[in-house]
C-alpha positions as CSV (number, residue, x, y, z in Angstrom):
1,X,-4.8,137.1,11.7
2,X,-6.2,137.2,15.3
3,X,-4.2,134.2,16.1
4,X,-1.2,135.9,14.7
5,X,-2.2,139.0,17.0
6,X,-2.9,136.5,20.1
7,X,0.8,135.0,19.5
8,X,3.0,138.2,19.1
9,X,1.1,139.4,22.2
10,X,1.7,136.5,24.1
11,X,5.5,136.2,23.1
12,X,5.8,140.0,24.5
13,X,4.5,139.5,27.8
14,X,6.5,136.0,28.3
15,X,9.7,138.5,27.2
16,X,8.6,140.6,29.6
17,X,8.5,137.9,32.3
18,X,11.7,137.0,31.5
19,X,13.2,140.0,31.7
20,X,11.5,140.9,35.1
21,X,13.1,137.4,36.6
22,X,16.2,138.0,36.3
23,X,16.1,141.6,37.7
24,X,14.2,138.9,40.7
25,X,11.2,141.4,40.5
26,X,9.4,138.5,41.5
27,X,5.8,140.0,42.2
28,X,6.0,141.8,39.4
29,X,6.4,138.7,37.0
30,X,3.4,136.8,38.6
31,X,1.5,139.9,38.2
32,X,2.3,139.6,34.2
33,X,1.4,135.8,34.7
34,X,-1.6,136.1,36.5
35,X,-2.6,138.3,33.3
36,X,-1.6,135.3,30.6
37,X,-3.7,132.7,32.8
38,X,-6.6,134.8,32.3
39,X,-6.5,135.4,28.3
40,X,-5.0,131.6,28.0
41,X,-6.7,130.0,31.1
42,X,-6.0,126.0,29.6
43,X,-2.4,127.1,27.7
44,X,0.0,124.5,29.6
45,X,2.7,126.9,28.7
46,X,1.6,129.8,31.1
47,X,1.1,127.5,33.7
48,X,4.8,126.2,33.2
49,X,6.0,129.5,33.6
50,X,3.9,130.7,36.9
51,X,5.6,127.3,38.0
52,X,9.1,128.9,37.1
53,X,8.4,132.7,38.5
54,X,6.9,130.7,41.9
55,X,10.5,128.8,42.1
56,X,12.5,131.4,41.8
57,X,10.6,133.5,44.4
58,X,11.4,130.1,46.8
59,X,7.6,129.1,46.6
60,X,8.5,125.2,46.1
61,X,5.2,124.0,47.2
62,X,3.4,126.6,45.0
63,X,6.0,125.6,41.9
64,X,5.3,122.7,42.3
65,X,1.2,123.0,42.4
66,X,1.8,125.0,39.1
67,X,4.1,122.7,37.5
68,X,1.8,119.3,38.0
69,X,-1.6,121.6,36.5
70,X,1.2,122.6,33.7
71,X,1.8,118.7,32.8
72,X,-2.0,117.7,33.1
73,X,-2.4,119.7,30.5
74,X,1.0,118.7,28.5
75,X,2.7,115.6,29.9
76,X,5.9,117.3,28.0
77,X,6.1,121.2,29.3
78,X,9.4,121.9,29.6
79,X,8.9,124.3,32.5
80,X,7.0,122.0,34.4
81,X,9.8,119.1,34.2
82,X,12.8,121.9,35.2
83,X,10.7,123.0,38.2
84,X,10.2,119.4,39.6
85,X,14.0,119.2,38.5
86,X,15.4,122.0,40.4
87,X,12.7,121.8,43.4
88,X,14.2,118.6,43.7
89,X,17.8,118.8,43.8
90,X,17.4,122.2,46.0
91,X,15.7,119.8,48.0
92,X,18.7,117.5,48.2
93,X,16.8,114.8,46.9
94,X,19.4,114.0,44.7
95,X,18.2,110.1,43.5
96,X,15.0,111.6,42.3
97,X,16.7,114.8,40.5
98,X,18.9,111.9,38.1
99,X,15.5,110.4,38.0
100,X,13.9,113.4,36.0
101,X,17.1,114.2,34.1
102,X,17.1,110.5,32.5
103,X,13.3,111.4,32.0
104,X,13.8,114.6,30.7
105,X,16.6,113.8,28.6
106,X,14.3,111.4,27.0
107,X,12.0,114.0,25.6
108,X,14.7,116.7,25.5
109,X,17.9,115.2,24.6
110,X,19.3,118.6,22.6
111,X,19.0,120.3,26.2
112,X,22.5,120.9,27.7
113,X,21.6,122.3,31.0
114,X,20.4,118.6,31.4
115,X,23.8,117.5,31.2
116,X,24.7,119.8,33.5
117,X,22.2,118.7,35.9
118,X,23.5,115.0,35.5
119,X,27.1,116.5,35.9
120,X,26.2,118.2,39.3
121,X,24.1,114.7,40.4
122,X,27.4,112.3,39.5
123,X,29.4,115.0,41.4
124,X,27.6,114.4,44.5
125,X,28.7,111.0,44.3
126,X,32.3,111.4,43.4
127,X,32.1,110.1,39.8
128,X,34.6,112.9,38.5
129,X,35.2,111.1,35.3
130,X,31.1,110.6,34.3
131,X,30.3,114.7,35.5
132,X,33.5,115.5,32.9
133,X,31.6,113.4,30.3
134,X,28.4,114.7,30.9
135,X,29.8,118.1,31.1
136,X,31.6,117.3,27.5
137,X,28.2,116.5,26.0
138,X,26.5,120.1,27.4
139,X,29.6,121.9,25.5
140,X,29.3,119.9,22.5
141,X,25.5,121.0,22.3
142,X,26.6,124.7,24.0
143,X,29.6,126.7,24.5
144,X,28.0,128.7,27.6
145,X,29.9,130.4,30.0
146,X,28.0,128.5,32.7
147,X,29.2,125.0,31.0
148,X,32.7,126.4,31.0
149,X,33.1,127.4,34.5
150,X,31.4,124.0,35.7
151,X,34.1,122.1,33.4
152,X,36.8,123.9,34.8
153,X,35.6,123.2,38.3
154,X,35.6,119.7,37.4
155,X,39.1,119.6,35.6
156,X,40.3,121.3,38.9
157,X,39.1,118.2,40.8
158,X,40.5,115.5,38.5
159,X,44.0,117.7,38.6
160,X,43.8,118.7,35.2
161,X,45.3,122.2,36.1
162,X,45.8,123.3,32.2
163,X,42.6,122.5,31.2
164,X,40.9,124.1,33.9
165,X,42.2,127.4,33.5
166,X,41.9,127.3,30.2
167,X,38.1,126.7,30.6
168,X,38.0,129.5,33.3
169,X,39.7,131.8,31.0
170,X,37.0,131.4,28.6
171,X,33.9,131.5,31.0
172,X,35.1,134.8,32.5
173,X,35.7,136.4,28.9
174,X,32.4,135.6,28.1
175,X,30.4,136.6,31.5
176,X,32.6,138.2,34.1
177,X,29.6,139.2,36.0
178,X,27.2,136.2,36.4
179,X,27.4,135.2,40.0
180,X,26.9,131.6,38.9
181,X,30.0,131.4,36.6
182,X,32.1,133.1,39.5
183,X,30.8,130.3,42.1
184,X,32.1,128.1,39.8
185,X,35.8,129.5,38.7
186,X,36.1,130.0,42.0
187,X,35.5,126.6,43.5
188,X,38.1,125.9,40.5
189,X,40.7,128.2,41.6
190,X,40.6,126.8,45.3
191,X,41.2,123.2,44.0
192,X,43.9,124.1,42.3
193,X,45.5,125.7,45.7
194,X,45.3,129.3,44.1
195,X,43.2,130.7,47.6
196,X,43.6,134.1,46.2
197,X,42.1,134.0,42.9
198,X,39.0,132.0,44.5
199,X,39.0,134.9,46.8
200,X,38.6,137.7,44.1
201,X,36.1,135.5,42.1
202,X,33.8,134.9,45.4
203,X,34.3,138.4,46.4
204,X,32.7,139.3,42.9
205,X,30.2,136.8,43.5
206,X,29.0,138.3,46.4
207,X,28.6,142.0,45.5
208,X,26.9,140.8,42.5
209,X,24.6,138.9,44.4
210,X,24.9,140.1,48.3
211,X,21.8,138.3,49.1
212,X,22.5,134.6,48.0
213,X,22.8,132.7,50.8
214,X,24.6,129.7,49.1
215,X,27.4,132.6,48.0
216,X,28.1,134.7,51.2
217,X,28.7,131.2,52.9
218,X,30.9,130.1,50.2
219,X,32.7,133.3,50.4
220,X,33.5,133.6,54.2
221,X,35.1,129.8,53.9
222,X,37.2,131.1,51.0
223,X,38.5,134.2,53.2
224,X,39.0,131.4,56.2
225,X,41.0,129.7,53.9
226,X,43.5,132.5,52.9
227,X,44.9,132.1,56.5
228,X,47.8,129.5,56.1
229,X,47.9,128.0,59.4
230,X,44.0,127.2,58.9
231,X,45.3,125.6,55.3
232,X,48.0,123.3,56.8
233,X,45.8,121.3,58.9
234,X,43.5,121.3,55.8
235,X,46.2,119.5,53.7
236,X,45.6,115.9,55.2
237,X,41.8,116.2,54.2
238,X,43.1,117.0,50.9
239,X,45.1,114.3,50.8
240,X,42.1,111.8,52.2
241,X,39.7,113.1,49.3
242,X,42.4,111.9,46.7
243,X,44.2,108.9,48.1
244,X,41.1,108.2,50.5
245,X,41.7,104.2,51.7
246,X,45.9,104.8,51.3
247,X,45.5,108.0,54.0
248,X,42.9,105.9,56.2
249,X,45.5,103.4,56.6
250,X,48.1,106.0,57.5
251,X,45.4,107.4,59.7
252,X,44.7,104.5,62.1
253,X,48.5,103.3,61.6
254,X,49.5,106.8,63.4
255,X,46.3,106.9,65.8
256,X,47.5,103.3,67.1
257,X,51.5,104.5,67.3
258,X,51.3,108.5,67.3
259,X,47.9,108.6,69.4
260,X,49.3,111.8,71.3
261,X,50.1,113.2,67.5
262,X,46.6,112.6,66.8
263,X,45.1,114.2,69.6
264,X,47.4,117.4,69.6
265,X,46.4,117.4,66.1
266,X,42.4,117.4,66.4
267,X,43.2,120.2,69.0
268,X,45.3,122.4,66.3
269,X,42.8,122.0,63.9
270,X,39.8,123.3,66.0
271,X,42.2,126.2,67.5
272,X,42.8,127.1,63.9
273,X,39.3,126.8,63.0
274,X,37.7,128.9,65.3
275,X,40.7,131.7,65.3
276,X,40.8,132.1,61.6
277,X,36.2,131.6,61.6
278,X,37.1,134.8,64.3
279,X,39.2,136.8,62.4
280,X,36.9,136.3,59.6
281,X,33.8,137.3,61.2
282,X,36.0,140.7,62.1
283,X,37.4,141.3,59.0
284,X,33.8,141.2,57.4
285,X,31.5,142.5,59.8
286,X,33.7,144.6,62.2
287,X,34.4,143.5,66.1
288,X,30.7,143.0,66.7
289,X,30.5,140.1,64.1
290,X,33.1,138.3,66.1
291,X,29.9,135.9,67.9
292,X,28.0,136.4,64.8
293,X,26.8,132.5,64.3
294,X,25.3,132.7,61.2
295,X,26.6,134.5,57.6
């Protein structure tokens, strides 16, 4: 009966945890952590999820001390792996992040965020088609709003404009108001060329979550965007990503024959980049964000 008791408790002050992380009461949750470690001081589990709350604060080097005592004691807590996992790939070690998700699919092959992980890794490397299978597999196993959005993204980049937005329609009627699905619809919508919608969607984004670095960027390069001269000299990138050896043929045929072309054309493009990074910066933060360097 007392292990009954011990395990109820437990479960409360985990919910608890949980709940206090994704209010980001950081402190808070380590407070209820530092509690489970001392009425479970050898439970891998708790030290798995001080690894987690230490992550989330941006504590890497602490996550990871907590995730490595986690899997000393349990060479197969969960936590543990997704802390090494994210730590990693935050890290931009991106070789060793596809590294633990072959691992970790190993042990946890019903897990669809680990498709998602191995979606986001083959991304990084332009394997469109391999993310949209790997993104297939984490909807097959989950329906989640975040799966959605990052298939839609992906759909957007293979130019499968119907399918996208049909994924984007679901992801928003299921969470309009995660900041994560919005990153992603948004990315979506500015693939497809609609700069407006990506707007509104990264403008959500951003009051949701005002102080998530990784968003306000993202957002000030979507209101750049909206600026069509800044667009037009965008369109031969576009067209590089897609047809990539076809335009770098075009590109040294026209820098050997249209070198003046070339060079008034590097000199519009930082023009418009700077003007349209100005009126940005204005638009934002007022006329004393104008020399503002960083967002």
């Amino acid at each position: 009966m007392e292990n009954v008791y011990d395990g109820i408790q437990m479960y409360k002050q985990v919910e608890k945890i949980n709940h206090l992380l994704q209010w980001r009461r950081y402190d808070e949750a380590l407070q209820e952590a530092g509690e489970l470690l001392r009425e479970y001081p050898e439970n891998a589990f708790v030290f798995g999820i001080t690894s987690m709350i230490h992550r989330a604060k941006g504590n890497e080097e602490q996550a990871l001390y907590w995730a490595n005592e986690a899997l000393a004691r349990d060479p197969e807590q969960e936590d543990a792996w997704c802390t090494l996992l994210f730590v990693a790939y935050n890290k931009g070690e991106y070789k060793e992040a596809q590294r633990l998700v072959f691992e970790m699919l190993r042990m946890f092959p019903e897990e669809s965020y680990l498709y998602r992980m191995k979606s986001q890794c083959e991304l990084r490397e332009g394997r469109f088609e391999e993310a949209r299978s790997s993104l297939e597999l984490a909807l097959s196993i989950e329906t989640s709003a975040i799966n959605l959005a990052m298939y839609s993204y992906v759909m957007a980049l293979l130019g499968h404009e119907s399918a996208s937005i049909q994924a984007e329609n679901s992801a928003m009627r299921m969470e309009p108001e995660n900041d994560q699905v919005l990153l992603q619809v948004a990315w979506a919508a500015d693939k497809r060329g609609d700069h407006k919608k990506a707007s509104e969607y990264m403008n959500a984004a951003v009051r949701l979550d005002p102080d998530n670095e990784q968003i306000r960027k993202e957002y000030l390069d979507m209101l750049q965007k909206s600026y069509w001269f800044y667009r037009v000299l965008l369109y031969p990138g576009a067209l590089f990503a897609k047809y990539r050896w076809q335009a770098l043929v075009i590109w040294l045929l026209c820098a050997v024959v249209f070198n003046q072309l070339i060079v008034l054309f590097i000199v519009l493009y930082i023009l418009s980049y700077w003007t349209s990074k100005a009126l940005v910066n204005v638009k934002v933060y007022g006329w004393g964000g104008i020399w503002r360097r960083k967002s």
